[in-house]
Steps between C-alpha positions, in 0.01 A plus 500: 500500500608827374387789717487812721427431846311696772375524854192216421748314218643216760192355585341434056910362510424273818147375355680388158757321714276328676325369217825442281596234866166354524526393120836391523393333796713644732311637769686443785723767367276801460519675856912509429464592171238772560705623768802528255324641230322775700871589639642523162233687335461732804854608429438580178186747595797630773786557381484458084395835382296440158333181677557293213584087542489219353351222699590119377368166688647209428440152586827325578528179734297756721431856414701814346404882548702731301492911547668690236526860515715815350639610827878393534455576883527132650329413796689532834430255814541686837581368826205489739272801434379682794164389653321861426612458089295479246749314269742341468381149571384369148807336381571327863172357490536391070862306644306366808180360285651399176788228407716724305521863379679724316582844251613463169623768222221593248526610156499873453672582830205355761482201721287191552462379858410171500409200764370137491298332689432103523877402386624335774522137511 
């Protein structure tokens, strides 16, 4: 999917998940891979300032989410936010929930953040 995400975009991206999982008959997947997908998206609507992404799901020996964007700007874990932030917490909680995660180089000077879910033996 092609697009340019907003406030309400996560949860059309979610629904489509969910019904690309229950299809592929991977179900016991979907609360991980909603939970990574929101994350990923969500930084896109954050910190990508045209909003435009690609979004790719793949079926693999589990599940694939790709996010491809034009922003160079990689995403950066942090130690242990503080407990009053409002951030800061997505990508602790994408490496706590999924098997494997990661950034790539995109064509045209972006980045596609990645993670996979359903992998591990």
């Amino acid at each position: 999917m092609s697009l340019t995400v907003g406030e309400h975009s996560v949860r059309h991206i979610r629904r489509i998940v969910r019904s690309l999982l229950a299809e592929w008959e991977l179900t016991e997947l979907t609360d991980a891979v909603e939970l990574g997908v929101t994350e990923l998206v969500t930084n896109v609507v954050r910190h990508v300032p045209d909003r435009r992404c690609e979004v790719v799901v793949l079926r693999t020996a589990g599940a694939r989410v790709e996010v491809t964007d034009g922003c160079a700007q990689r995403p950066v874990v942090r130690g242990e936010p503080a407990s009053d932030s409002e951030g800061g917490r997505g990508l602790v909680l994408l490496g706590a929930v999924v098997d494997k995660w990661g950034v790539a180089s995109a064509a045209g000077g972006g980045k596609t953040v990645w993670f996979e879910c359903g992998t591990s033996a």
